[in-house]
N, C-alpha and C positions, 0 to 999 in steps of 0.2 A: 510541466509534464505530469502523465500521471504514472501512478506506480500500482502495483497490484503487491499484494504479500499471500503469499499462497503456499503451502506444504508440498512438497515432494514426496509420493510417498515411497520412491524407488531408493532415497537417501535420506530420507527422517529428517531434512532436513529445509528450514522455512527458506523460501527462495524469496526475493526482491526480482519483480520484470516489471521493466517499461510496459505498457501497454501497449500491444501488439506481439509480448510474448519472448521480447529479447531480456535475457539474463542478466542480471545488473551484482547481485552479490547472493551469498549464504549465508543463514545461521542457525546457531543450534534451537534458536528459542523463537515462537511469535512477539514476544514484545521486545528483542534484539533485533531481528528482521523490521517492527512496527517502526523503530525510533531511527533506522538506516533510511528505510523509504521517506520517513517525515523528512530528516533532516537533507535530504538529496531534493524535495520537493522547495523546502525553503529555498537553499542555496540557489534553487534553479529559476526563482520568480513565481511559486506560488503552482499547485496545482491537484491533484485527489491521490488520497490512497485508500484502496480499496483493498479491505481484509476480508478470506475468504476462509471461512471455516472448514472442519473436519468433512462435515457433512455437503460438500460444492455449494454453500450458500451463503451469501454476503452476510458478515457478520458484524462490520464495522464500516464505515465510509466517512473522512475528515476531508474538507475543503482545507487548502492551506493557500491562505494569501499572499499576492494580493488577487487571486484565482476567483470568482463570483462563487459562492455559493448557490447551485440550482432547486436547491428545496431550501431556504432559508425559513428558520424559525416566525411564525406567527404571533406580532403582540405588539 
């Protein structure tokens, strides 16, 4: 599954959703939010989190296996 981490900004606080927008949990911090979605993505069989900064722009995106990587590194 993938997950998004995205700020709320009606409650200051970082939100965890499934992608398609369904609410999974809350925290007060992005990298409390970052390590929720990772670890729900392991548990789940592997899938994207996609962190989305202050500014609505992707900031971060982690493939989590055993999920393929779609842009993998060149070398």
């Amino acid at each position: 599954m993938d997950y998004y981490v995205i700020k709320n900004p009606a409650t200051g606080l970082w939100e965890v959703k499934l992608k398609g927008g369904v609410l999974v949990s809350s925290h007060r911090t992005q990298d409390l939010a970052y390590s929720d979605a990772r670890n729900r993505c392991e548990r789940g069989g592997g899938g994207e989190v996609i962190v989305w900064g202050l500014d609505g722009k992707i900031q971060y995106r982690n493939t989590i296996s055993p999920k393929r990587d779609p842009f993998p590194p060149r070398g």
